[in-house]
C-alpha positions, 0 to 999 in steps of 0.5 A: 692933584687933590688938595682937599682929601689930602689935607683931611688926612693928613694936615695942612702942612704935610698935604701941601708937601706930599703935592710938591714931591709929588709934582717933582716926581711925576715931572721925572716919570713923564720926562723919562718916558718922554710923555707931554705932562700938564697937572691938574690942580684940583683946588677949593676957595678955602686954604684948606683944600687949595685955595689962596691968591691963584698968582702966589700958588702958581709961583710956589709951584716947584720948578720946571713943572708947569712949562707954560701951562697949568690946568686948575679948577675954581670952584664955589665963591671963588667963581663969583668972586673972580669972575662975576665983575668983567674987571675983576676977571681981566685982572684974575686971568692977567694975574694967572697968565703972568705967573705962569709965564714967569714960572718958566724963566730961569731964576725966578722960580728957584730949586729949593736947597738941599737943607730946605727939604730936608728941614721941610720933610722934618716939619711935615712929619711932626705937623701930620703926628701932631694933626693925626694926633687929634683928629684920628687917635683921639677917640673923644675927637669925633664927639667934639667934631659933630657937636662943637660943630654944625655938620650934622645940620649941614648934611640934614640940610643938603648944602652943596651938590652931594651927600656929606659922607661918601657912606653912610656913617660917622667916621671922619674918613668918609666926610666929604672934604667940603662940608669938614672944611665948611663946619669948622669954617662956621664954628670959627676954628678954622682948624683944617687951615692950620693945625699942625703948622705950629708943632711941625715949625717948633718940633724943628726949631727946638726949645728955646736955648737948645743947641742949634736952635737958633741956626735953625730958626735962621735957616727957615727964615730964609726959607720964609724969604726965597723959596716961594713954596714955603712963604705961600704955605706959611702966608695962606695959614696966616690968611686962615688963622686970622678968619679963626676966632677962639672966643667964639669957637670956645662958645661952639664948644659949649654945646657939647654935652660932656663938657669935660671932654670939650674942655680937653679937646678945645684945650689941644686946639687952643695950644696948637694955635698959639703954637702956630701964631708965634712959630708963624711970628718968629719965622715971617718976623712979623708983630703980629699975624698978616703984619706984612699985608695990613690991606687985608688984615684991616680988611678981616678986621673990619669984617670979623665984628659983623659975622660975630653976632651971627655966629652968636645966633646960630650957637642959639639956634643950634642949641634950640635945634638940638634939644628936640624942639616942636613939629611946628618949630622945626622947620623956623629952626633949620630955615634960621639955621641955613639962613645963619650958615649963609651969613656966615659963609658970606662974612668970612667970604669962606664955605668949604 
């Protein structure tokens, strides 16, 4: 099950969706013809390609798929991060081992209501056309990605174990899912893990004081509360929503040269987040987002103002990098240049 090229294609909210039918679907084949079927779920660190608390994702998996075992992977800072204090790690595997366990008995997972999916097959077709919308059928969308962000020094300096495209062009289509999820990790629009969540959400509640909106909004709310599949989903892009930083990705936009197509894609970005920011609030009855976790969202808090100044640098840095400096100031700027991209990663505990 790939996590990663799936929410590069499509969005974050209809990925995680197709996968959920998709385990549905391949469980019923392999039962049919009486074949033993274990997933494997191909998951990165960032909620983009996967990644979130491993004991929430495994709940949120759809009944009667895992049967006692799940195969996954862990990859980047997440191996550090789980495995490096023996503590940590016996605290991870009990985690994992217990949601797997509790995933087979009866009741605890429970079958989504016929409603359920019917509202999430409507969410997850406005949020892919709304996601596909920019990232795809938007023709100025590709400028904006290689200038408001730094990819293309993420590919010249060979960060990671393979080339950043599969082929040797700029499409969209042939970026690796990595270095796409890294560069707006370190541009601080955080976009992979979200956009598309907002539209998906209000396309389906409707404007305010539309026949049924208020039923509607009720219906995902419950939703929110008893199907673990769609409170992880809206949990995660909280996580990643609360990494983001708009004044900041704002300043990254700023190093596009046609600023009057910057304006009009930061623009599009802006409204879908505060789109998704008040979908997620009337949905999870929250104040604010990560409102129910104050641990973690003191956490980001606290952390946030010491990754600010590096991103600030590295706006700088890239700016300098890009108007053609010297020979023998090329190669101070891209050593600066990695040393921020490092910094950052470490801050927002997120590469790609």
């Amino acid at each position: 099950l790939g996590y990663s090229d799936s929410n590069k294609e499509g969005g974050f909210v209809a990925a995680n969706w197709a996968l959920y039918k998709a385990q549905v679907e391949l469980t019923a084949v392999a039962d049919r013809h009486g074949v033993r079927l274990r997933l494997f779920h191909g998951r990165g660190g960032a909620a983009a390609r996967g990644g979130g608390p491993a004991g929430q994702a495994i709940l949120a998996q759809p009944p009667g798929t895992l049967r006692g075992q799940i195969k996954m992977t862990d990859q980047g800072e997440m191996i550090s991060d789980r495995y490096l204090d023996p503590r940590t790690a016996a605290r991870h595997l009990e985690q994992v081992i217990n949601a797997v366990l509790r995933a087979g008995f009866p009741g605890v997972v429970r079958h989504p209501e016929p409603a359920w999916t019917e509202a999430m097959e409507r969410i997850a077709e406005a949020a892919r056309a709304a996601y596909r919308g920019l990232v795809y059928d938007n023709p100025a969308f590709l400028t904006y990605f290689r200038e408001a962000t730094p990819i293309n020094e993420i590919s010249r300096l060979r960060i990671g174990s393979r080339p950043a495209s599969r082929r040797k062009s700029d499409r969209i289509e042939d970026l690796r899912a990595i270095p796409w999820v890294f560069s707006w990790m370190q541009s601080r629009h955080t976009l992979p893990g979200w956009y598309g969540l907002g539209s998906g959400l209000m396309a389906f509640i409707g404007p305010d004081g539309a026949p049924g909106a208020d039923e509607r909004l009720a219906l995902l709310r419950r939703m929110y509360r008893e199907w673990p599949f769609f409170k992880t989903m809206l949990d995660n892009a909280q996580l990643i929503i609360a990494k983001a930083d708009l004044g900041i990705a704002r300043r990254y936009a700023e190093l596009v040269a046609d600023q009057a197509l910057a304006e009009a894609c930061f623009a599009t970005v802006r409204a879908e987040y505060e789109a998704t920011v008040e979908a997620i609030r009337q949905v999870a009855q929250v104040d604010d987002i990560l409102a129910a976790q104050p641990v973690l969202q003191r956490a980001i808090r606290q952390r946030n103002p010491y990754v600010d100044p590096l991103s600030y640098i590295q706006i700088e840095l890239l700016r300098r990098l890009r108007a053609g400096p010297a020979e023998d100031e090329l190669e101070g700027l891209e050593s600066a240049v990695l040393m921020s991209i490092n910094g950052i990663a470490a801050g927002l505990k997120n590469t790609g």
